[in-house]
N, C-alpha and C positions, 0 to 999 in steps of 0.2 A: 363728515365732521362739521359740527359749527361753523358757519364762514365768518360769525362775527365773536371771536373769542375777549373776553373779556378776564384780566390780570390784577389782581392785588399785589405788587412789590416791595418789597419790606430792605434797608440796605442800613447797615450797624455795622460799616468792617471796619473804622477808626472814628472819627471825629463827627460826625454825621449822622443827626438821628432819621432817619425818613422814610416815607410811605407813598405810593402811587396808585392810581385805579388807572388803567391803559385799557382802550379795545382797540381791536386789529381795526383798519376798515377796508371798502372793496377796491379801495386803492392798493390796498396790498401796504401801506405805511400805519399811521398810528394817530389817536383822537386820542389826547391827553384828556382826562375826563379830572384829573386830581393830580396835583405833584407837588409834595408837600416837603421842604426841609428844614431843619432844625440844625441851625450852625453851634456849635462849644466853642469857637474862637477865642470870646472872652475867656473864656474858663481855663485856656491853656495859652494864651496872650502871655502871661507874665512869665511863663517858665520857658517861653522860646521856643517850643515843639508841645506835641501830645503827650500827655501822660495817660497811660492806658488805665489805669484804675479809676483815675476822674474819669476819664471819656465814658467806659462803661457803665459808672453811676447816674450819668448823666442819660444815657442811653436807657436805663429801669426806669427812671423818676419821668422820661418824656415819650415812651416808646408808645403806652396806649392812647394818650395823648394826640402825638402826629397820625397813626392808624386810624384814629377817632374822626381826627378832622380831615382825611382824605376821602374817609367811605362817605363823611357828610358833605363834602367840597361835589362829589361826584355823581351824587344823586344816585348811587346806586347802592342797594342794599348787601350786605355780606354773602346772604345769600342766592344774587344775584350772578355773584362773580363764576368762572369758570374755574379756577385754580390761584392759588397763592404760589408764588417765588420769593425767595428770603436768600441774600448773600449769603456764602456758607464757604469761602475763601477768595482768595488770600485777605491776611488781616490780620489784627489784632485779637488772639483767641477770647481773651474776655468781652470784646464788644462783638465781637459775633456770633458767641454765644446768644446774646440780650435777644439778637433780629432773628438768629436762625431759631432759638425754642419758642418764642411766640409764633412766627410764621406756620410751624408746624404743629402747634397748641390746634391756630385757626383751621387750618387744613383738615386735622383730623379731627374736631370736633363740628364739623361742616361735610366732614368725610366729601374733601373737594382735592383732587390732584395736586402731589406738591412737588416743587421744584425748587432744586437746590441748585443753585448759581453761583459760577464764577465770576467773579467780579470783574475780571478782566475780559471775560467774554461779554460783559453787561456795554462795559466801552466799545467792544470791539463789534459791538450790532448798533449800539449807539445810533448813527446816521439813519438807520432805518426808520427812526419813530417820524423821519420827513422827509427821505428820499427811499426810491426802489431802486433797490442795488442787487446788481450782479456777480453772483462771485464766478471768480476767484476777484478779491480787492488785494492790494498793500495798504496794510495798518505802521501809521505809527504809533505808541501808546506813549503819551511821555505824564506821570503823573506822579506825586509826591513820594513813591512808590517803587513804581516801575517805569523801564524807558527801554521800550524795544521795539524791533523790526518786524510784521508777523506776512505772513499770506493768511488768507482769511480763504480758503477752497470751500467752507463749506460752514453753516452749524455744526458746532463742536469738532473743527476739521481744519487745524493749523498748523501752520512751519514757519518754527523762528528764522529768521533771517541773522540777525544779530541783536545785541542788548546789553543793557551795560556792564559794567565788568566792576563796577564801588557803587560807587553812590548813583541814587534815582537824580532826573533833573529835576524834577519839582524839592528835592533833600536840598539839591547844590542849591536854589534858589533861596530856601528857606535859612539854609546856614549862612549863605552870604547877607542876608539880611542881617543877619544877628550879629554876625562880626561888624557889621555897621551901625552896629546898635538900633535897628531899624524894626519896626513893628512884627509879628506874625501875623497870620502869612508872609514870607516874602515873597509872592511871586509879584502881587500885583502891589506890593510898592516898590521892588525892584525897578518894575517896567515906569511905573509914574516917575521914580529918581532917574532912570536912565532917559528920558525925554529932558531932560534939563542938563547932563551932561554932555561931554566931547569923548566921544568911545576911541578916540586915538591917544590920550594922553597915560595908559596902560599897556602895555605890549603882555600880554596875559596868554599863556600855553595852551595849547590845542592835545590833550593827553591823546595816545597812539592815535594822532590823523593820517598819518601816515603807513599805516599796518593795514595789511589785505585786510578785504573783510567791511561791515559794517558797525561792528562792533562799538562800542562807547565807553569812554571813559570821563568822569567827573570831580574824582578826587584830587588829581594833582592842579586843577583848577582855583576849587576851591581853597586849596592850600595855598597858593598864589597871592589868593584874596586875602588869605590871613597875615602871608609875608608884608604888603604892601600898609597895610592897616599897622603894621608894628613899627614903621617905618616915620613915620609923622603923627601929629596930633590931631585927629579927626577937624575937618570943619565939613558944614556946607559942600560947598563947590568939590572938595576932596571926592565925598560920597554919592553925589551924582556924575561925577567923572568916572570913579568906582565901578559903578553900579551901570554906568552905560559901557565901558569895555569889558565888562564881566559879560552885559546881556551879545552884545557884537559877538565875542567870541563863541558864546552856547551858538548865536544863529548862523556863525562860519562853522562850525563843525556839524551842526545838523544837515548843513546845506552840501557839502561835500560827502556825507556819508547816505544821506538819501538819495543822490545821485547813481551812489553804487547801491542803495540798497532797489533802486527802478530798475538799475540794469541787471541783478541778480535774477526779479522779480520776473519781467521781462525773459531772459535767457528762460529760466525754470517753466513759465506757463506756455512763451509763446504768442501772449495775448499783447495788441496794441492798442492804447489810447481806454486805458482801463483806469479804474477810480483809485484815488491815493486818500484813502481818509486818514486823518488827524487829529485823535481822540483823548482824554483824559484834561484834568484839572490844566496844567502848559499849553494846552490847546486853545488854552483864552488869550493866550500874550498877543497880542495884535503887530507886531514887529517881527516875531516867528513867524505867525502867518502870512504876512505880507510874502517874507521870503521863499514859504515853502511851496505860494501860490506860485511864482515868479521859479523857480526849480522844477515845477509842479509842469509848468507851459512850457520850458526849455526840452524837457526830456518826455512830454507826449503824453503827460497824463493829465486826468481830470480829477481836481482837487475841490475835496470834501471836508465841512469843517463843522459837527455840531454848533447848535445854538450854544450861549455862554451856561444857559442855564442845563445842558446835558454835558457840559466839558465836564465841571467837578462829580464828586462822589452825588449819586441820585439815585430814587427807588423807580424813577419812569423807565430809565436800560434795564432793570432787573426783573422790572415786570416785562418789558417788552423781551430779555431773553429769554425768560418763562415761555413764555408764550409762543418763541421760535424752537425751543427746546418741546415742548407741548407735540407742538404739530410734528415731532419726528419720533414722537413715542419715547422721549427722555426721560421718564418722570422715574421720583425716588422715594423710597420709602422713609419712612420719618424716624430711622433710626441713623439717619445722615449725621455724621459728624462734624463740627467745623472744622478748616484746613489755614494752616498761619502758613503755608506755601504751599502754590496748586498754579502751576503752570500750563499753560493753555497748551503749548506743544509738549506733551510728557516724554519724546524723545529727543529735545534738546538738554544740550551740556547744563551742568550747573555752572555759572557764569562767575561767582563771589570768591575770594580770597585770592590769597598771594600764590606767586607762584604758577600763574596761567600763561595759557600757553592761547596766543590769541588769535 
């Protein structure tokens, strides 16, 4: 095989239009050659969250666009490449539609190997495009999305640990913005309001911390934040008080459920002094991180944190799963469908609604 494979990555599963060229190198990590993204913030700014019909128009009108300016950013010609990868779940089925029929447009009029990616797998190799990892790892994924526990044994070879049972934390983050009438995204103006608060003047709920398990919960949190906000007349001072005992609490409960989720990890493998990576769009909160380094060194592992610019949604993980799916003989024929739920362990519980038993 090739030793220097070279990837086009294509990623359209919400808000995000973008394009990558990656080659492997003899490091055995990744030479970003192109990583190109295209934010809709504005575009779904006023309405407080995504609207999927905007997002995926926005995604037709900028798709060949970003592809354009990646193959040109990269020096490498289309036909150059080794294989094309295109997100093809989880997501929003209209804007993954836009990346997965182009991707495979290219593939097969190139007649180049294609590869359909999970998106969560895309986070969960993530680290790889600039460290060499050994598996098995413990993944945490916390992203607007998803928020869960994984062992990482292998390419395409996982077991949840736990995940949340309502709402993603990047959702919980986003909705508390907005009951504070606070810009979107909220994560990262959460984190800017909570540097200017007192995270003690809140006493805000920890949902099932106390239940075996590493499990998660976000909703009764959030609802917290709503009671509190009905309470008084918004000011200033209010919402960075807010917004710093809202952010404290996320990082007390991450911090006590990663502990079990180490020692789950730990019991199950057997392995000591193994990598703890830290992945998806939350994975930028610098306050989280602090903490999870600090839990990270308490309990004997070694903590992994992408660059800011591989935290959020990006086409470089997608190309670079491509490219790890590649080399294990994963490829798929181009009548791949996209998938609006595709769980990386498919023998784990479904996790959502009332009535669980946790």
């Amino acid at each position: 095989m090739k030793k220097k494979l070279t990837f086009l990555g294509i990623e359209t599963s919400c808000d995000e239009t973008a394009a990558a060229v990656i080659r492997e190198n003899q490091a055995g990590t990744a030479d970003i050659l192109a990583n190109v993204v295209s934010s809709q913030t504005k575009e779904h700014e006023k309405f407080g969250g995504v609207v999927p019909e905007l997002a995926a128009r926005a995604h037709v009108e900028n798709i060949d666009f970003i592809i354009h300016k990646a193959i040109k950013k990269s020096k490498v010609s289309l036909n150059e490449i080794d294989g094309v990868a295109a997100t093809a779940g989880p997501g929003l089925i209209v804007c993954l539609g836009v990346g997965l029929s182009i991707g495979k447009t290219i593939a097969g009029i190139l007649k180049k190997p294609f590869i359909a990616v999970n998106h969560l797998e895309g986070h969960a190799l993530s680290p790889g495009l600039e460290n060499k990892l050994d598996f098995p790892y413990l993944l945490l994924l916390i992203s607007g999305g998803h928020s869960q526990y994984l062992i990482v044994h292998d390419v395409d070879n996982y077991k949840q640990l736990g995940t949340t049972i309502d709402d993603a934390l990047g959702e919980a983050f986003d909705k508390t913005a907005k009951m504070l009438n606070l810009s979107y995204p909220g994560g990262k103006v959460i984190e800017l309001y909570a540097k200017k608060g007192n995270k003690k003047i809140f006493k805000l709920p920890q949902p099932i911390i106390n239940r075996a398990g590493c499990n998660l919960s976000f909703a009764g949190l959030k609802t917290a934040v709503l009671r509190e906000t009905k309470k008084v007349k918004m000011n200033s001072n209010f919402k960075y008080n807010l917004a710093a005992s809202f952010q404290d609490t996320v990082i007390q409960i991450l911090s006590k459920k990663t502990k079990i989720a180490m020692e789950k990890f730990t019991y199950e493998t057997g392995k000591q002094n193994s990598n703890f990576v830290v992945a998806g769009g939350v994975a930028a909160n610098a306050a989280i991180k602090k903490e999870l380094i600090l839990v990270s060194k308490k309990m004997k592992f070694i903590p992994l944190f992408p660059k800011l610019e591989f935290c959020g949604d990006n086409a470089a993980m997608i190309a670079w799963a491509g490219i790890k799916r590649f080399k294990k003989n994963l490829i798929n024929d181009l009548e791949f469908k996209a998938r609006s739920r595709w769980p990386l362990d498919l023998n784990a519980p479904f996790m959502k609604g009332p009535g669980l038993k946790i």
